[in-house]
N, C-alpha and C positions, 0 to 999 in steps of 0.2 A: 113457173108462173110468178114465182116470188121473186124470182131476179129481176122479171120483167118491171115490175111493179117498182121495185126499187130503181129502175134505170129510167121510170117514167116521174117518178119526184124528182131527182138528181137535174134534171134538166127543166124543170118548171119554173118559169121567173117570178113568181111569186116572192115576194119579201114580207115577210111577219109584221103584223103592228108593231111589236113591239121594237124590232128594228127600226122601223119608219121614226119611232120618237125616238128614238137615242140620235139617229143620224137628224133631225130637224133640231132636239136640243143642241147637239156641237155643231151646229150650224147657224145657229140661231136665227134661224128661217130665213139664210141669206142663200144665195149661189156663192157655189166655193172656187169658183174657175177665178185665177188671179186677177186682179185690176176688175173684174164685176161687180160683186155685191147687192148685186139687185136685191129688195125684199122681195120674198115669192109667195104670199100671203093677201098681197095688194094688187089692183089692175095699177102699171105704171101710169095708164092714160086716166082713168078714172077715179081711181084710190080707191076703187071696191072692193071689198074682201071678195076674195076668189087665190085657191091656191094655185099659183102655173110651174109647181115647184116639178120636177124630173127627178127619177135615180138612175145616177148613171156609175156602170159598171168600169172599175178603174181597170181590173183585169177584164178580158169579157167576159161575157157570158158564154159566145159561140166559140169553139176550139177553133175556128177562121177568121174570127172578131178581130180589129185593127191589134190589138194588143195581146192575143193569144190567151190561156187558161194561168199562166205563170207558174206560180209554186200550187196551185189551184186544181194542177192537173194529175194530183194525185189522191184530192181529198175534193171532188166537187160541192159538196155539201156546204162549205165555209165561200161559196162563192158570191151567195146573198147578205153577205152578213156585214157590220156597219165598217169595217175595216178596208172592205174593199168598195165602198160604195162612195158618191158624193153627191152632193143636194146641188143641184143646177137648174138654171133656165133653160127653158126649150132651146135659144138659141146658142148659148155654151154647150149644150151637149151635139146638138148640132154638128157644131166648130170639132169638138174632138172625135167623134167618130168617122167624120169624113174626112179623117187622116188614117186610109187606110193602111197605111203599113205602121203608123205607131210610131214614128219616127220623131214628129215635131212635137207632140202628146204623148210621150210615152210615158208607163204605168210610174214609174219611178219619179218622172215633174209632176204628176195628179198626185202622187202622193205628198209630196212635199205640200203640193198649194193646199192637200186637205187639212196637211199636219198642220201650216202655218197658219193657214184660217182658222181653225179649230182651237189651236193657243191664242191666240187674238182674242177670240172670242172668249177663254176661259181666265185671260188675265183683266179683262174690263169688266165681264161681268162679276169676278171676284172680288173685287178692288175694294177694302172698306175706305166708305166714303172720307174720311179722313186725311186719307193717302191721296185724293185725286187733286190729279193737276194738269193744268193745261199749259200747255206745249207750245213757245212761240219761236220762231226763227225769224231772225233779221237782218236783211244783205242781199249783196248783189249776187244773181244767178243761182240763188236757191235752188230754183230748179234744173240746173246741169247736176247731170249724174255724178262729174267728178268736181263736183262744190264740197266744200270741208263740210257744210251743213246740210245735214241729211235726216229725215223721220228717225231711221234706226238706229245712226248714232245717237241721237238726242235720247231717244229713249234706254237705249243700255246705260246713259248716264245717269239717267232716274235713281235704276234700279240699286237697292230696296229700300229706299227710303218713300218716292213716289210711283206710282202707275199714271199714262198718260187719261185723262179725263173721257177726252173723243180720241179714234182712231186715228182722223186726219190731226195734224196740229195747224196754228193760227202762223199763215205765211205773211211777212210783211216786206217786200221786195223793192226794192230799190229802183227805178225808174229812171233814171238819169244816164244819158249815153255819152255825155261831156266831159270834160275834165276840171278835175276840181280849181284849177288855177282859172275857171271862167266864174266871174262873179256872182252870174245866174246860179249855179251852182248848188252853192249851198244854200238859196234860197227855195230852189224848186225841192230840194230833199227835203228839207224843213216844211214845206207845205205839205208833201208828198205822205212824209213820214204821220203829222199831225191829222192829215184827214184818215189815213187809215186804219190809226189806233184810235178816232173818233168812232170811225165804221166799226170794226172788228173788234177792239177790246174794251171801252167804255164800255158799252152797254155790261159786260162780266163784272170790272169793277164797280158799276156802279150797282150790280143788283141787289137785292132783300140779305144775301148770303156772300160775301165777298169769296170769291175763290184762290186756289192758290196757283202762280203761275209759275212756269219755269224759263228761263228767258235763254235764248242761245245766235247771239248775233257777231257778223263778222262784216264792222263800216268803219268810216271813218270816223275817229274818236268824237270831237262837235255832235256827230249826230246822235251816238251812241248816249253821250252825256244829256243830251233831247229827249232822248227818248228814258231812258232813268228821272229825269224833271215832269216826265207827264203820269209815269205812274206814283211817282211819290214812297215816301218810304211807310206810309199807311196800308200799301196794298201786299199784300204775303205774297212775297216769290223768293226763290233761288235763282240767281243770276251762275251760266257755268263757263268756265273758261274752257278753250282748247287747248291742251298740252303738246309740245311736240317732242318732249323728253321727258323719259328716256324712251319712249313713244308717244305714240301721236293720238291721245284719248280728250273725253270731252271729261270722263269720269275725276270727280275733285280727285285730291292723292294725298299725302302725308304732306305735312309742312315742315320747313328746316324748324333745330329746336332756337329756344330764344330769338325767334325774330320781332324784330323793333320797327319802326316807321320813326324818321328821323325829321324834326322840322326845326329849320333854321329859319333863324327871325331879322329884321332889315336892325341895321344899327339905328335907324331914324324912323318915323311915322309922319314925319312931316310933307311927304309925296304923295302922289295916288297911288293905292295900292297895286302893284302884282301877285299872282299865288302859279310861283312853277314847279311842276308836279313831274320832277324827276324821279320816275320808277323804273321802265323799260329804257330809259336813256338817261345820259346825262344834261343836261340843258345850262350852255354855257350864261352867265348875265348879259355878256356882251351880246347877245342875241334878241335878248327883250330890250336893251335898250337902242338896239337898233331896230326898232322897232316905236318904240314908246320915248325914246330920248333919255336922258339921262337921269330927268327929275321924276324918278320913281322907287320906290320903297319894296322889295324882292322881299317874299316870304316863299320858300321853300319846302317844299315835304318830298323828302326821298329817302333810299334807304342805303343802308354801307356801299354795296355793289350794283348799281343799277342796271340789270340785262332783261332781257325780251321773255326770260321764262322763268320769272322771279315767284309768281303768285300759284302756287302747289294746294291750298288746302283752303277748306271754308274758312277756320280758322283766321287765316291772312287776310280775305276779303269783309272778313267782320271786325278787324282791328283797326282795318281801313277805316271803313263806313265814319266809324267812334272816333278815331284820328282827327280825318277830316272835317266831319261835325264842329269839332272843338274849335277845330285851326281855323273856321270861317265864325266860330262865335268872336275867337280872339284878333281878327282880324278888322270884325266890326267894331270891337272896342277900342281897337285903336286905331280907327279910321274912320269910326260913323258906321253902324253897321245898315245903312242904306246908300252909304257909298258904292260904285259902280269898283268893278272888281274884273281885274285884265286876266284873262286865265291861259296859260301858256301849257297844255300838255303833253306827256309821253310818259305814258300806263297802256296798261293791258285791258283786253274789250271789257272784263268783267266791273275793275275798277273802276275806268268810262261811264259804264251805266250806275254802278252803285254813286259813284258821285254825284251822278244828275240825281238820284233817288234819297239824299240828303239836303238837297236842297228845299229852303223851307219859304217858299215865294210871300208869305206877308212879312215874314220877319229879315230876308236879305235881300239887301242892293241887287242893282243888276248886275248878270256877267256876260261880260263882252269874253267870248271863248276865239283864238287862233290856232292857226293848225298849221302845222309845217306842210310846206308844199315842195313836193322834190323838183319841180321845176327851176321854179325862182330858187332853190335851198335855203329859204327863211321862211321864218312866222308869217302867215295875210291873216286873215280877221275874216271869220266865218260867220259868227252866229249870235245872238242876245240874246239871254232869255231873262226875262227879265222887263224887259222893255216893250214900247210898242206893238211893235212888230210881234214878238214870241206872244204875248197874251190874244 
């Protein structure tokens, strides 16, 4: 009789309160099924408190269940227990049980999405507030899977200095189907760009509590330096580079030792200024002044060797910022520091934006920014900011 009694709990689907909150806490009353997230707390259609939350069994419960009893089928007792269970919507659970052989849901991806849900949820809601930051990507095709810019790399770049704020981060995508050698061009990115950091980031920086952001974008330099000009270097972020050596990480890295930033000055001040900004390349003179003509004044900033994977460390991109700073105060002084100012670059995406994010719009001229174009293979003239048009 006592066997019998023990084979008739063994099989009872009953789950303990106290199970029930362990498994709602690391779920944080969401569905755990991938790409869901429903709250299950709330009517979707209403917003009325009402739980439509489900437990569902990652191994089954039935020894003919899509999934079988697993390592379960020798200890039934740990079958209700928060390990093998996941917090779902009616219709996720739905989805995986009517995969009767287990095949495309099997217990081993449920467990993954419970594990991966469940650290989601244990690194945001840990997160001292200190640490949080939000997560922005910028560039074309963000959303292809095999774009350089991706949620998880950005976020293993964080880590441990910042936690992402929200789980989604702030997509800023690039719209333009043309080629940059159409004039339109860079005029529709430049609006493109500007309404939707009005949409989507203004409103953060301009709040009561300014936040801290993390920036990770892959455009054309012009836009790049755009978008560094509209946050300003008032607003706390980390701008991160992409490394492709000696792999291919987003994560800063050690900086070479003694590294310098080099600027060479015009023998004359008597022209209109240029400032070319040989970092990832070298940028011949005879380039801008084919371009601009002869009667012009080349200020330079570059460094000993200038190659494509030069900028390794925070370090480098903060010597930059200071650098630069300088070299447009010194530039104003001996040019009018409201003179318009020809900008000719080739840097790396991160130096891109921190240079736009030094620029100080009451205090400097305009900059007329150019961009190499691989078609024509010379400088065309992309963007103001500064002028008209940018304000």
């Amino acid at each position: 009789m006592a066997l019998n009694l023990l084979t008739l709990k063994e099989v009872t689907r009953y789950i303990r309160r106290e199970v029930e909150r362990e498994l709602w806490a690391r779920a944080a009353g969401r569905c755990q099924f991938d790409g869901c997230n429903r709250p299950l707390f709330k009517s979707p259609v209403t917003q009325e408190q009402v739980n439509i939350s489900e437990k569902a069994h990652i191994y089954s419960f039935s020894k003919i269940g899509p999934r079988g009893w697993g390592p379960f089928v020798t200890n039934r007792k740990k079958i209700n227990e928060v390990a093998n269970l996941m917090l779902v919507c009616h219709d996720c659970h739905k989805k995986i049980d009517q995969d009767e052989e287990g095949e495309r849901y099997s217990a081993e991806l449920l467990v993954k999405w419970k594990d991966e849900h469940e650290k989601r949820i244990a690194i945001v809601t840990g997160v001292d507030p200190t640490k949080k930051t939000y997560v922005i990507l910028y560039g074309a095709n963000i959303g292809d899977q095999t774009s350089k810019l991706q949620p998880e790399a950005a976020k293993d770049a964080l880590f441990p200095d910042w936690y992402p704020a929200e789980e989604r981060p702030i997509y800023l995508s690039m719209s333009w189907e043309g080629k940059d050698s159409d004039p339109s061009y860079w005029k529709a990115e430049a609006e493109n760009l500007k309404t939707a950091f009005n949409r989507q980031i203004r409103p953060l920086v301009d709040g009561t509590e300014c936040p801290h952001l993390s920036l990770f974008a892959l455009a054309p330099i012009p836009l790049m330096i755009l978008f560094g000009s509209l946050l300003t270097d008032k607003v706390p972020e980390q701008t991160y580079q992409l490394h492709r050596e000696p792999f291919q990480t987003w994560k800063w890295l050690a900086g070479p030792a003694n590294f310098k930033f080099l600027v060479n000055r015009p023998a004359s001040s008597l022209h209109p200024p240029a400032l070319v900004v040989s970092l990832s390349d070298h940028i011949a003179p005879s380039r801008i002044t084919a371009v601009l003509g002869e009667a012009v004044s080349i200020w330079e900033l570059t460094i000993e060797r200038p190659h494509n994977d030069f900028l390794k460390s925070k370090e480098q991109l903060s010597q930059f910022r200071e650098t630069v700073r300088q070299l447009i105060v010194d530039i104003g002084k001996a040019h009018g520091k409201h003179t318009p100012l020809a900008i000719f670059p080739a840097m790396s995406v991160a130096c891109a934006i921190d240079f736009g994010r030094v620029r100080m719009p009451k205090a400097d001229g305009p900059w007329i920014i150019y961009d190499q174009n691989k078609g024509s293979k010379k400088f065309v003239y992309a963007l103001e900011l500064g002028g008209p048009d940018y304000e």
